[in-house]
N, C-alpha and C positions, 0 to 999 in steps of 0.2 A: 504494500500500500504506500502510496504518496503523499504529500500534503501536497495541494495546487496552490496557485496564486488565485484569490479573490478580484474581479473588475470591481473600482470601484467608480460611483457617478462621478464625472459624467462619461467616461467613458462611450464612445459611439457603439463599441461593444456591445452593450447591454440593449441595444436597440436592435439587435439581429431576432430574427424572427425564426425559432427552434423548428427544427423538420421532426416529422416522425420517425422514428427506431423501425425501421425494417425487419429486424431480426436482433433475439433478445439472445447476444452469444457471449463468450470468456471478454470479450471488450467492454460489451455493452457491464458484464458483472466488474470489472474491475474497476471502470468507471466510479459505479457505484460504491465500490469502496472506498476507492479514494475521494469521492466527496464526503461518505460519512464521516473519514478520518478530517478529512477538510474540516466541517461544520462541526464536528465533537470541537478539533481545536480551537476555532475561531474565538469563541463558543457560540453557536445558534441552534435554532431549536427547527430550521430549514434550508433550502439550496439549493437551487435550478443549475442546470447545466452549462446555461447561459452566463453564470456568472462564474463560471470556472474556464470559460474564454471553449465552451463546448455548446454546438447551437444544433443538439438534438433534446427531443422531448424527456428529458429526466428530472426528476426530482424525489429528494432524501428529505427524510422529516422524523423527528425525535420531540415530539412534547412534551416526554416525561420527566417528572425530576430526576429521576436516578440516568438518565442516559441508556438505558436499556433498552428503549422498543422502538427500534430502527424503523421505518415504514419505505419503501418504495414506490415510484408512483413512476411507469413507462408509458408514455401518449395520453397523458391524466383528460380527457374530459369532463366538465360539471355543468350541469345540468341543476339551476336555480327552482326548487320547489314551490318557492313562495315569497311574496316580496316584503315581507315582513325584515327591516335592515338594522343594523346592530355598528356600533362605533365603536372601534378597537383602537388602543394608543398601539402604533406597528413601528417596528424598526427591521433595519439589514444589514446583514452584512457589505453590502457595497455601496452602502449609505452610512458608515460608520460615526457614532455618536449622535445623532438625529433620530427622535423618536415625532411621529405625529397621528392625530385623530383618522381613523378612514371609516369609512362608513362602508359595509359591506352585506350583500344576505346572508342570514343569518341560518336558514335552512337549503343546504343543498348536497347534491349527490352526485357522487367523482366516480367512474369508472375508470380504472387503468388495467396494464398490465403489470405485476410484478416481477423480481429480479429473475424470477425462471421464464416469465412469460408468460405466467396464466392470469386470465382475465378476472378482475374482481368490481364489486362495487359496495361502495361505505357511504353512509349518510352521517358526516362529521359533523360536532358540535362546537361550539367554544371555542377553544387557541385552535384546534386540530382544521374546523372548520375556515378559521383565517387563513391558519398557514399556508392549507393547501390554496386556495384563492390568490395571496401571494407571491406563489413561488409561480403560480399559471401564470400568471400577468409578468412574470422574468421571459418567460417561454413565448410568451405575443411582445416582447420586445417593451414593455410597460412596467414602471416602478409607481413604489408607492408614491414616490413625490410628485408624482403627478394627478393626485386627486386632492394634494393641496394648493392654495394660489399661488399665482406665478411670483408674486413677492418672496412667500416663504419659500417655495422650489428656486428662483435666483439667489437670496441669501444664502440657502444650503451650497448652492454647485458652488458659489465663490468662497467660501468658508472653507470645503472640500480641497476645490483647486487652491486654497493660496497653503493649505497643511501638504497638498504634494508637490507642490514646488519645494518646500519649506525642507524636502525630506533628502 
């Protein structure tokens, strides 16, 4: 296993738009490792593909306290139940120290493939329910800063950009 490097905004990177995984094989599984090892270190409790400079449909997700229940999520589609919407304070990894409000549904239901390939579907609540929503929106090339205004999204990216220059 690897640790990757993290994109962080604004990176034109993070704007690529993820293809789907053709075939779930020793690649596509190691990936998957090395982003969990990624996201255990960072520490996040999420990870798209996209933000490990890899622009296929994957994504790793751990909400739990103890770090123990890995999730995989290959070609994740969700599918909104109902429009009933829920505001979460969200942050990212490739948004580092910026937390903000997102307003998201609160009920919905992901179908993916897992790390072998077989098809599942979860109807996630709470963090599990955001996360996955966030990490899709890495995958259609869209961050969370951009469902805040463009004031607070410009102060971020230039806060960002002048700490990597700074580096």
């Amino acid at each position: 296993m690897a640790l990757l490097p993290i994109l962080e905004f604004p990176d034109p990177r993070l704007r690529t738009i993820a293809k789907p995984v053709t075939e779930v094989d020793d690649r596509i599984r190691t990936l998957v490792d090395d982003m969990l090892e990624t996201m255990y270190d960072a520490p996040g409790v999420g990870l798209a593909a996209t933000q490990v400079n890899v622009h296929e449909q994957v994504i790793v997700i751990d909400v739990s306290e103890t770090n123990d229940q890995p999730m995989v999520f290959i070609n994740p589609k969700i599918d909104v139940l109902d429009n009933v919407m829920h505001d979460y304070e969200e942050g990212c990894l490739s948004v580092p120290g910026f937390y903000e409000s997102v307003s998201r549904p609160e009920h919905v239901s992901v179908t993916a493939l897992d790390r072998d390939g077989n098809s599942f579907t979860i109807k996630p609540d709470g963090l599990l329910a955001v996360c996955v929503q966030h990490e899709v929106d890495h995958l259609n090339g869209k961050l969370f800063v951009d469902y805040v205004s463009n004031i607070k999204r410009q102060r971020i990216r230039k806060k960002l950009e002048k700490q990597q220059r700074a580096l």
